[in-house]
Structure formats: C-alpha cells, structure tokens
C-alpha positions in Angstrom: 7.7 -152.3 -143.1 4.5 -150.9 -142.6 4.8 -150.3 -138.9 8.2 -148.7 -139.3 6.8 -146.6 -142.2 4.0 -145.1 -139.8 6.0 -144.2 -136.9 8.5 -142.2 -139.0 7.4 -139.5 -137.2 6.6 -140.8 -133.8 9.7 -142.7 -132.8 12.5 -143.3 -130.0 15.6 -141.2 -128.8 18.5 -143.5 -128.7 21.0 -141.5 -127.6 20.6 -141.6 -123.6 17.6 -139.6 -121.6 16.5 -139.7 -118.4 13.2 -140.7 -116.4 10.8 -138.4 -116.8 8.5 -137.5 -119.6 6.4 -134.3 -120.5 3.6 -134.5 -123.5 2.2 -131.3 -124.5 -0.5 -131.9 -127.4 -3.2 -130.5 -129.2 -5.9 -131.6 -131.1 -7.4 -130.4 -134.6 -10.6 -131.8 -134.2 -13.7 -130.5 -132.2 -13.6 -133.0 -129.3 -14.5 -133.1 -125.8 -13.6 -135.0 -123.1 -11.2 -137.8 -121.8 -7.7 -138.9 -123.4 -6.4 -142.1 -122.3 -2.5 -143.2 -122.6 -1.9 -146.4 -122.3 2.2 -147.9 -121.7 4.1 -150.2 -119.0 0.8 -151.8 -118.2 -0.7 -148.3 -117.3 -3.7 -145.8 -117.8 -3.1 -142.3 -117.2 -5.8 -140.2 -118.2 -6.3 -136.1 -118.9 -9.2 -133.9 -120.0 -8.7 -131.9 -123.3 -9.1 -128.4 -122.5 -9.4 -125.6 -125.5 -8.6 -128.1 -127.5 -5.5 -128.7 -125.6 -3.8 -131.8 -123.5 -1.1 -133.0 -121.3 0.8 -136.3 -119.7 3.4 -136.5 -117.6 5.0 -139.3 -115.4 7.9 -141.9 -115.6 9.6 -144.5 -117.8 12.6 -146.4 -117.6 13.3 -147.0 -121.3 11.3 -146.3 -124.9 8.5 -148.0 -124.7 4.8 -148.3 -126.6 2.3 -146.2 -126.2 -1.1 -145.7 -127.3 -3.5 -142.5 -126.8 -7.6 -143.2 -127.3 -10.4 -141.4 -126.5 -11.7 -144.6 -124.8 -10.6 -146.5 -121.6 -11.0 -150.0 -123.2 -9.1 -149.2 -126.6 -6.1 -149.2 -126.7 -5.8 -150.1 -130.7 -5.4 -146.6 -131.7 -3.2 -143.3 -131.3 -0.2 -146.0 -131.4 3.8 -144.3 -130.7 6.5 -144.5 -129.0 6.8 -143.0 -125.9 10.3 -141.9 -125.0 11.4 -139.9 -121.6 11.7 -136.4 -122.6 9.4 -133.6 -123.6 7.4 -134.0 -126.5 4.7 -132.0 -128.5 2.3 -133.8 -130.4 -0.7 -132.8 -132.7 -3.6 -134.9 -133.1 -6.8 -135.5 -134.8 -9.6 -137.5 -133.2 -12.0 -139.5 -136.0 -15.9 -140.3 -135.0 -15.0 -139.1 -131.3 -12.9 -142.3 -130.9 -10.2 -143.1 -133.5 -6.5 -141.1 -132.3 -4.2 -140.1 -135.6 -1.1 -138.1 -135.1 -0.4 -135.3 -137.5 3.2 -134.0 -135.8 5.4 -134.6 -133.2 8.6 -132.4 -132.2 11.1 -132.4 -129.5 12.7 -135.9 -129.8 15.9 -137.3 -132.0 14.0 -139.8 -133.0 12.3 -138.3 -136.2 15.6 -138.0 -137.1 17.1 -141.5 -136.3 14.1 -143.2 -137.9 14.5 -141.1 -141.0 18.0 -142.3 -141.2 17.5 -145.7 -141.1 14.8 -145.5 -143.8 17.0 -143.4 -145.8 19.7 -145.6 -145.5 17.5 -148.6 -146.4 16.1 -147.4 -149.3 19.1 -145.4 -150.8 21.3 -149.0 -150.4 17.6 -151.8 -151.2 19.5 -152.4 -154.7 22.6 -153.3 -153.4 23.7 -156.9 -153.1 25.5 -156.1 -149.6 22.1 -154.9 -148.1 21.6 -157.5 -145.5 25.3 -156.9 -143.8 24.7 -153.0 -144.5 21.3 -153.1 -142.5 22.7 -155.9 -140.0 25.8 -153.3 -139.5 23.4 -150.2 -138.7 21.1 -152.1 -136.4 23.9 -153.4 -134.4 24.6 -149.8 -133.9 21.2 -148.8 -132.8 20.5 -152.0 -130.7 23.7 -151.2 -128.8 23.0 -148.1 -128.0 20.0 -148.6 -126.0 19.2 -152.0 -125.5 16.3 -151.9 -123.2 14.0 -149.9 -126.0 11.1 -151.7 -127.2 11.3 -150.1 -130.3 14.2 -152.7 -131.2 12.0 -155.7 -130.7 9.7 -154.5 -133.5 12.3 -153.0 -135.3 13.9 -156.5 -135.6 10.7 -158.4 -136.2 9.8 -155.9 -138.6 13.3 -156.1 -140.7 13.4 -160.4 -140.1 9.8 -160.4 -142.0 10.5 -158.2 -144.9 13.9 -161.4 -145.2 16.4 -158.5 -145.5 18.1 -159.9 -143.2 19.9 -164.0 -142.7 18.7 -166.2 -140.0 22.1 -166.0 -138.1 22.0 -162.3 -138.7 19.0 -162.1 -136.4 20.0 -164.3 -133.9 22.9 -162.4 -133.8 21.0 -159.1 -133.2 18.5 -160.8 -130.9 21.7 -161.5 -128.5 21.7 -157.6 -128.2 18.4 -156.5 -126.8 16.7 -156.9 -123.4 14.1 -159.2 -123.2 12.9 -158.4 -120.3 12.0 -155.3 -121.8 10.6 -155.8 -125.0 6.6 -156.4 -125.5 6.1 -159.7 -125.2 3.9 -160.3 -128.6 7.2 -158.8 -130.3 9.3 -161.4 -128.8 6.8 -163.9 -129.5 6.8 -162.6 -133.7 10.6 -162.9 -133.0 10.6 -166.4 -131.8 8.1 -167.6 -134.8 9.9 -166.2 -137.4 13.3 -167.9 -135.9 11.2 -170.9 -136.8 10.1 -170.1 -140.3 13.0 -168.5 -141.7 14.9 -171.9 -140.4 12.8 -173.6 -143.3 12.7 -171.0 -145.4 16.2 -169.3 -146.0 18.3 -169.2 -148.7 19.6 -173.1 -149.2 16.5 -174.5 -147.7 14.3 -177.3 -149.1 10.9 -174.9 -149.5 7.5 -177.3 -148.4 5.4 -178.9 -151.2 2.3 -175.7 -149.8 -1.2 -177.0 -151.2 -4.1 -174.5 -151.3 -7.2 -174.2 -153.5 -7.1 -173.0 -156.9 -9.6 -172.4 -159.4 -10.1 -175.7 -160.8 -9.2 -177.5 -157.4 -6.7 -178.2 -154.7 -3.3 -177.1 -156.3 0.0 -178.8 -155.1 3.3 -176.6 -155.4 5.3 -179.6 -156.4 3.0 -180.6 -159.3 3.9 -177.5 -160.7 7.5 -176.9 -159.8 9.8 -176.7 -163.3 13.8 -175.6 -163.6 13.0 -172.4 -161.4 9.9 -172.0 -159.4 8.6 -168.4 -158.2 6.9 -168.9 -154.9 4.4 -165.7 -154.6 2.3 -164.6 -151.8 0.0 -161.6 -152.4 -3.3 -159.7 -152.1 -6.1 -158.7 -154.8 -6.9 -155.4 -152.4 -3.0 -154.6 -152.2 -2.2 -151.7 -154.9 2.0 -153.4 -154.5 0.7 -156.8 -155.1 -1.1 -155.4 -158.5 1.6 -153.6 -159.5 4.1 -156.7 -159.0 1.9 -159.0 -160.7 1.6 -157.3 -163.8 5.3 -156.4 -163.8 6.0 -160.2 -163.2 3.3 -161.4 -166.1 6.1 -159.5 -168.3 9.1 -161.5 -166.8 6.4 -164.9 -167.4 6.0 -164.2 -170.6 9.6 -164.0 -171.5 11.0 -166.9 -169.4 8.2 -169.6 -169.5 9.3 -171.3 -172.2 12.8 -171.6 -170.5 11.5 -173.1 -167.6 9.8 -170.4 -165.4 6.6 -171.5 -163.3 4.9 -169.4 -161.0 2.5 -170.3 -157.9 1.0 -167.5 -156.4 -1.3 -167.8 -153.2 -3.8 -164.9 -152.8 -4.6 -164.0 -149.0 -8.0 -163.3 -149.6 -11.3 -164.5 -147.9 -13.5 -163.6 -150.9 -13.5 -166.0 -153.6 -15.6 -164.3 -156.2 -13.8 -161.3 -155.6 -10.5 -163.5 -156.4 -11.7 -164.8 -159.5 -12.9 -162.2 -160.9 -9.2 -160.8 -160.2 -7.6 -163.3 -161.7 -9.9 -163.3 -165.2 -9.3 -159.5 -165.3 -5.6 -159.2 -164.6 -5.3 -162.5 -166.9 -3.1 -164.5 -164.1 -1.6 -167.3 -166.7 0.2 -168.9 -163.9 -0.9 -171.2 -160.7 -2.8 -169.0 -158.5 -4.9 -170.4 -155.5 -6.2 -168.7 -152.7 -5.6 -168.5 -148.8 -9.2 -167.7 -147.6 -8.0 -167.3 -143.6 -5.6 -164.8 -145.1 -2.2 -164.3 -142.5 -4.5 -166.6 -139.9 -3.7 -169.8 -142.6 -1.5 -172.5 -140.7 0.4 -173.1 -143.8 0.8 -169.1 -144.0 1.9 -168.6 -140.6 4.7 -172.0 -140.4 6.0 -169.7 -143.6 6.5 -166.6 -141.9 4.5 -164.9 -144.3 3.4 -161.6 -142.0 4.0 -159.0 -145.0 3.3 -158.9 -148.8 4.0 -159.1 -151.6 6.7 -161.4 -150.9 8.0 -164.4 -152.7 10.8 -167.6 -152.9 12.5 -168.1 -155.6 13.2 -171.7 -156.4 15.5 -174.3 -158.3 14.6 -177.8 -159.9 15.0 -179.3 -156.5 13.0 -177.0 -154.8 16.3 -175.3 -153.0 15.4 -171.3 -152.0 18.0 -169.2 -154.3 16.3 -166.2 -154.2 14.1 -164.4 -151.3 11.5 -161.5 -152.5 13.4 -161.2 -155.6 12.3 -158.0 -157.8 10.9 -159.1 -161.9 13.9 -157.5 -162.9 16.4 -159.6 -160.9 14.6 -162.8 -161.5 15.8 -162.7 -164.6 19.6 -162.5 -163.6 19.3 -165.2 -160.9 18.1 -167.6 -163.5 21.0 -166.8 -165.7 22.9 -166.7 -162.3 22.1 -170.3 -161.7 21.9 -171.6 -165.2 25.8 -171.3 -165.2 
C-alpha cells in the first residue's frame, strides 16, 4: 500500500463538497519561479511569491493532482485534489522535485487515517477481507465519482486482502467514467490475475533463472509449496526472509519447499545476497523486475508477497505471515 501509505496526509473529502477549489501553500525551500498543477487533463500555473503560492478553479469530483516546478513533469508533487480550500506546505528538491510536508482544511486526513487504522488494528484477524470489503463499500458509496476509489481498489486488490468476487463486487460501485484510466486498466489486469491465482486456484508451473540454471516451480513443489516474490534492495523482503529461514528450518523435513523469485536486474548483486543471507531454498531471479511477463500475468505489483501451496499445487494460503505458515500446514494436514 505504498501509494495509500503516502497520501495519508494528502487525501479526498468524502462526505459531499461543492465545485470550487482554493489552494493556499507555501514553500520551505528557497525557490523561485513557476508552479505547475496538473489534473482533469489541465495546466494551471502560478508564480511563488515570498515564498508563497495559490490555485484556484473548478472540479467536479476528487480527482489527481500533481504540482511540479516544471511544465513537462508531471511525476512529482503527486495528491489529491478535492473541491474545497486547502493549505498545503511544500519543499522543492534540486529546483524541480515537489514534496509535501502538511496539508489542512480537508476531512480527508482524517478518513484516510481511519481506514489505515482500521486496517492495521483488524490485519490479524481472519475476517479481514469482509471487514475491509464492508468499510470500502461504505466509502465507494459515498462518493462514487472520486478517483481516489479507483486506486484505492487497485491498491487493496494487489496487496490480495481482498477475494476476486469481493472486487468485482466493489468495482460495480464506482464511476468509470471518472476514474484515471491507468487505474481502471491496473483494475482490469488484476481481475485477470487474481482469476488464476486466488485461493482454490491451480498456481502456474513459473520458470525463472536460478543460480545453477533455469529453475521450474514444479520440479520443486513437495506437500506444501511457499511461492515467494521479493527484492534484495527491500528492507520488508530481508526482514521476511530471515524470519521465514526460521519457519524452513523447522518444517523442511515435513515437507516445506520454498521458491522465491527475486525482482532484481543485478545478478551479482543477487548472488552475493543469497551467499550472505544463506537462502537454503530455490531462489531465481526476475532480471526485468515488475516489467517480467510471467510477473505481470501474476499480478505481482507489490512485495513481498507470496502463495502458499498444497501437493497439487492448489493456492491455500495468499501472503501468509512465517508465523501463520505454520498453522495452515497443520490446518491442512487434518
């Protein structure tokens, strides 16, 4: 949830608003010139003055926004831009890169905070995907024409907290006409992927180089199979790794195999990962990273993740924590 993580601050008012928005910033750094904001399509453009801004104009419905120093770039200063006033601080890197350091005057910190709140305080429980499908129902509802819930729902569809029906379900409840059309399209591809790759599903037989050659996942499958797909420059993939080495330890000799892909494009850089950390499982490498066919018919947009397997190759688990993969083999084993 990356996205959603960063825009806890910079987020939409769900609860009704009307047409016209206000922006009153300011910026920390000691730049001159132009500001561009870019949303809808449109370039609206203002000249910093004291070290201080404004926009103003008109939007239907939440939409994204970005604000760059530079007509042409629109890859940084990224938010959403909701119609009411807002006052935002900035700091400008190198004369070009945006960062926001506050924003007030919009219900949306607080919504956002909500969600994530709720998320994380219920992430053990069981029940989570119903929980989370029940509180974005809510929010969809409420303002369907947002293009926050397009990336919202792409968002919570990669991380697999929610079902495949689940999503459709939600899907049914925005307005596509409204949402950004590369959200819809991350929407529609993961439809695809999580239709091969949900709980009850046959998972592929994935191939990908390894260290001694071109590793098959089923040459390697045993009575439960643990699917990874990870980083060596991700600090959570590291961390998950050596808590999962733990787990291996304990339940290889009961039929535990592991096949971990690495998305990295530097092979010494992987090998010399996996002779450090002392990987004892399959691991193999994706050198094109999220841009790997194989990677994107999987749906694999955020990591760590990983598929837990049986003997058949039948998904029982879906980013399954070390701890838990411990219980769903003695789930299973029953």
């Amino acid at each position: 949830m990356k996205k959603i993580l960063g825009l806890s601050l910079f987020c939409i008012h769900l609860f009704g608003y009307s047409q016209e928005f206000y922006i009153d910033g300011n910026t920390t750094s000691p730049y001159k010139g132009k500001l561009y904001l870019f949303y809808n399509n449109k370039v609206d453009s203002t000249t910093i003055d004291n070290g201080n801004f404004s926009f103003q104009g008109k939007i239907d419905y939440p939409t994204k926004a970005n604000i760059s120093t530079k007509k042409n770039n629109k890859e940084t200063g990224f938010f959403m831009l909701e119609p009411s006033s807002l006052s935002v601080e900035i700091a400008i890197e190198n004369n070009r890169k945006v960062y926001f350091k506050g924003i007030s005057g919009s219900e949306s910190v607080k919504n956002i905070k909500e969600f994530l709140m709720f998320k994380n305080k219920h992430y053990q429980s069981p029940n989570l995907g119903n929980l989370l499908f029940d509180k974005l129902k809510v929010l969809f509802q409420k303002s369907p024409k947002s293009q926050f819930n397009g990336m919202l729902l792409s968002e919570t569809m990669a991380d697999r907290n929610i079902s495949l029906e689940q999503s459709k379900s939600l899907f049914k409840l925005i307005d596509k006409t409204t949402q950004d059309p590369e959200d819809l399209a991350e929407i529609n591809n993961l439809f695809e992927s999580m239709s091969k790759t949900q709980i009850g599903a046959i998972f592929p037989n994935i191939e990908f180089q390894g260290i001694n050659g071109i590793e098959k996942l089923y040459d390697h499958r045993k009575k439960f199979t643990l699917v990874a797909f990870s980083s060596t420059d991700c600090v959570n993939c590291i961390e998950l790794d050596r808590k999962m080495a733990a787990v291996y330890k304990d339940f290889k000799s009961k039929g535990l195999s592991i096949y971990e892909v690495y998305l990295d494009d530097n092979s010494s850089t992987w090998k010399e990962y996996i002779h450090k950390e002392g990987i004892g499982w399959t691991a193999t490498i994706a050198h094109k990273k999220k841009n790997d066919a194989t990677i994107k018919s999987l749906g694999i947009t955020i990591i760590p993740s990983n598929f837990l397997l049986d003997a058949s190759g039948k998904i029982i688990g879906i980013n399954v924590t070390p701890n838990n993969v411990a219980k769903k083999i003695q789930e299973y084993k029953k």
